[in-house]
N, C-alpha and C positions, 0 to 999 in steps of 0.2 A: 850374241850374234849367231845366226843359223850360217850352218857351211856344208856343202855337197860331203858326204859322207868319201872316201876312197881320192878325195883331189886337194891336192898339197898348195896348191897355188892358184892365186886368184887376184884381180886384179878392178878398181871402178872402171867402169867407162860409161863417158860421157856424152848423152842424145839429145840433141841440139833442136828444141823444140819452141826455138823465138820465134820461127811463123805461124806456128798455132795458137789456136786459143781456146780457152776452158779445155773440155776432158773428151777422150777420145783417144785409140790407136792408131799408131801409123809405124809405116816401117824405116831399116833405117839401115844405113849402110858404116862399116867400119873399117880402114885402111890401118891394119896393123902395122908400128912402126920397124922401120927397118933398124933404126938405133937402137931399139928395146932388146940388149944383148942378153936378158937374164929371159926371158922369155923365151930364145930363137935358138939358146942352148940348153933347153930343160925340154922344150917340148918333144914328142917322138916325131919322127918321119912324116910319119901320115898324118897327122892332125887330127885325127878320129878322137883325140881326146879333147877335142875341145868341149867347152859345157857352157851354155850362154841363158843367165836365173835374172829375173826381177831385180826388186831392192831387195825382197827380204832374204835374198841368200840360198832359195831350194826352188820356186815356182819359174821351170823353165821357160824359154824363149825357143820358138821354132828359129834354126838357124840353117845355112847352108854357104858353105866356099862358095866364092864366085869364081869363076875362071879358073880354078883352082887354087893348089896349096904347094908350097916350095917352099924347104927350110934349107935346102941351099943357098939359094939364092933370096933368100929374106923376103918372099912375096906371100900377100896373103889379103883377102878384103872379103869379110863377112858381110854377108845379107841378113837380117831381122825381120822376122815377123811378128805385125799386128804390137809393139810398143805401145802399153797406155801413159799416157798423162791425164792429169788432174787439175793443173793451174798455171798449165801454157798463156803468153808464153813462158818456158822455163827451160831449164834443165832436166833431164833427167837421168838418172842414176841407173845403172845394172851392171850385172855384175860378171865378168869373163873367168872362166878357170879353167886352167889345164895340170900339167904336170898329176896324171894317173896312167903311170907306162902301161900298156896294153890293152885300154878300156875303149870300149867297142867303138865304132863309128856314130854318134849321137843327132849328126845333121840331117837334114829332112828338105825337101823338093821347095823353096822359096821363090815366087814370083813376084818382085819389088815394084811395089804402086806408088810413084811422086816420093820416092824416100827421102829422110832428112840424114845429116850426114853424124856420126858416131866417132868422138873420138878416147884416143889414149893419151892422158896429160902425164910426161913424166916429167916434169919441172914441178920439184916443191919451190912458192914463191919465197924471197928473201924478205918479204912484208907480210907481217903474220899477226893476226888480230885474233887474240887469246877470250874468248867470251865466257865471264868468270859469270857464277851462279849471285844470286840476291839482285840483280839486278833490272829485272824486268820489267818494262816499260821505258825504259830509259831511252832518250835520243843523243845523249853526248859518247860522240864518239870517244873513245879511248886511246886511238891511235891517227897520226894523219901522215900522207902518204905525199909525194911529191910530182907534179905532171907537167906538161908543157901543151901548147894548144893542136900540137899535131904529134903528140906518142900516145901509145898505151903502153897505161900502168897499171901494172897486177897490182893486185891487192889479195892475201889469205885469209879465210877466215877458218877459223881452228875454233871448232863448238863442241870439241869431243865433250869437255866436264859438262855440257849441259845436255848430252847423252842419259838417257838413265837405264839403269842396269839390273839385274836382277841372278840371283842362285834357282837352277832349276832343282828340283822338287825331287831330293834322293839323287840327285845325281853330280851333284858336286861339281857343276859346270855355271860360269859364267854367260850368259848370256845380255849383250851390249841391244838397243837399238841403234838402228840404221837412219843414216838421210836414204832419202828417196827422190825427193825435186827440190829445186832449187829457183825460186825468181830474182832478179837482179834486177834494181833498178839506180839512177842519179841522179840523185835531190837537189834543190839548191838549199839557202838557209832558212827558205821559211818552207823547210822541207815539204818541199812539191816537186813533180820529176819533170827535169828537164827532158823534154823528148828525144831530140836527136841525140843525143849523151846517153838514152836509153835503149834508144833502138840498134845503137850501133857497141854496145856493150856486151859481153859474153859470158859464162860461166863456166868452171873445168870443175869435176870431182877430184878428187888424188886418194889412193888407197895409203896406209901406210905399211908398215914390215909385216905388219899382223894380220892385214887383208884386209881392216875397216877401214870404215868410211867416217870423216870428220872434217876434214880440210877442203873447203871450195875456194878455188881462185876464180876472182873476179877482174876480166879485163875491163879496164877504163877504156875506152876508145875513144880518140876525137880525131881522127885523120882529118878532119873537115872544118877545123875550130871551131868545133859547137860546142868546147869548155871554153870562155872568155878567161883572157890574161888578167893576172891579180885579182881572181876570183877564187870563193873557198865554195868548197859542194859536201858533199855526203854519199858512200858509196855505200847502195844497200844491199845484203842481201838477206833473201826470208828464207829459210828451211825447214822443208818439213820432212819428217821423219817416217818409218812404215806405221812405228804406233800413232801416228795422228797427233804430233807433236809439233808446234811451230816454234822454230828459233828466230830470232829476227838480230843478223849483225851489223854495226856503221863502221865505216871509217871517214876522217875527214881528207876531203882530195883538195890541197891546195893548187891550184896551177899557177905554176909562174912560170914567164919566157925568160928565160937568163940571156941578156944580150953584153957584148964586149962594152966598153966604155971607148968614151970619143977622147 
């Protein structure tokens, strides 16, 4: 995996690009959270160290504070410029780093067009779908998850092992690939996608200790019961990676309404 040379810390964040479609930039905004306590005690004062890259970990993003920046008081909301996607709608992956005490101011003059919103997931799911390798083509899920016709249910998926890796050349360095986008969709059993179950679905990246990317949570959405009770579905998601890699994970979403007895 590539990493900013001089910056200790770094984190996914996630750009919410379900009202687009096909490829194209767009900008995007990010509300740093105020809970994110490892973050809001590591950074400097000034926030000049922020550093906002693509997927692949160096090719920067024009960014700039909106309103400013306060680490007293835990306030902070980046502006992005120009975000590409490639197979909106989706997700998309980039990457935040701070923590390089003293290093210069890096943000640049940002005027935000129709932005889409950027966030930080810090909840690893407790639902975690492991996508082991020899597998490929496969539609049976491995894991299935439980819903109701008006909650949303994460779902994780966890594709690091089908990451592929490599020793750079003399220099004795591991180098991982990255996810980069993410589509999310929910199947039924003769896996075709239910639309309202899809359009109202979401996607989070999550970094882990090491600063990669591997884990997407996928929320189930039905506020609206457009999962039917005693119904089983399929929770998809495709991943594609910087090198041009696509993963593809399921899980099965049972929903059942648990009611009292009479």
């Amino acid at each position: 995996m590539a990493w900013l040379t001089g910056w200790n810390r770094r984190t996914a964040v996630t750009i919410d690009m379900s009202t687009k479609s096909g490829s194209g930039t767009t900008d995007a905004t990010v509300v740093i959270p105020q809970a994110w306590d490892l973050f809001w005690s590591t950074i400097d004062a000034s926030g000049d160290e922020i550093r906002v890259t693509k997927s692949d970990g160096t090719t920067a993003i024009v960014y700039e504070w909106a309103a400013g920046f306060d680490k007293t008081t835990k306030t902070g909301t980046l502006e992005l410029d120009d975000v590409s996607h490639s197979h909106a709608p989706s997700a998309v992956l980039v990457w935040l780093y701070w923590d390089n005490s003293g290093a210069s101011d890096g943000s640049a003059s940002v005027t935000p067009s129709s932005p889409v919103t950027g966030y930080v997931d810090l909840l690893v799911p407790t639902n975690v779908v492991s996508i082991a390798r020899g597998r490929g083509g496969s539609t049976t899920p491995r894991t299935t998850i439980s819903a109701t016709t008006s909650s949303v249910a994460p779902v994780g998926f966890d594709v690091r092992p089908l990451l592929r890796g490599q020793w750079t050349p003399g220099g004795g360095k591991f180098v991982g690939e990255e996810l980069s986008e993410v589509a999310v969709a929910v199947n039924d059993t003769s896996d075709q996608a239910v639309a309202s179950a899809t359009t109202a679905s979401t996607a989070r990246f999550v970094a882990d200790r090491k600063g990669r990317s591997g884990i997407v949570t996928m929320y189930v959405d039905a506020p609206s019961g457009s999962l039917a009770d005693s119904t089983d579905y399929v929770a998809v998601a495709t991943c594609y990676t910087t090198d041009v890699q696509t993963v593809q994970a399921r899980a099965s979403v049972a929903v059942r309404d648990v009611r009292p007895s009479a």
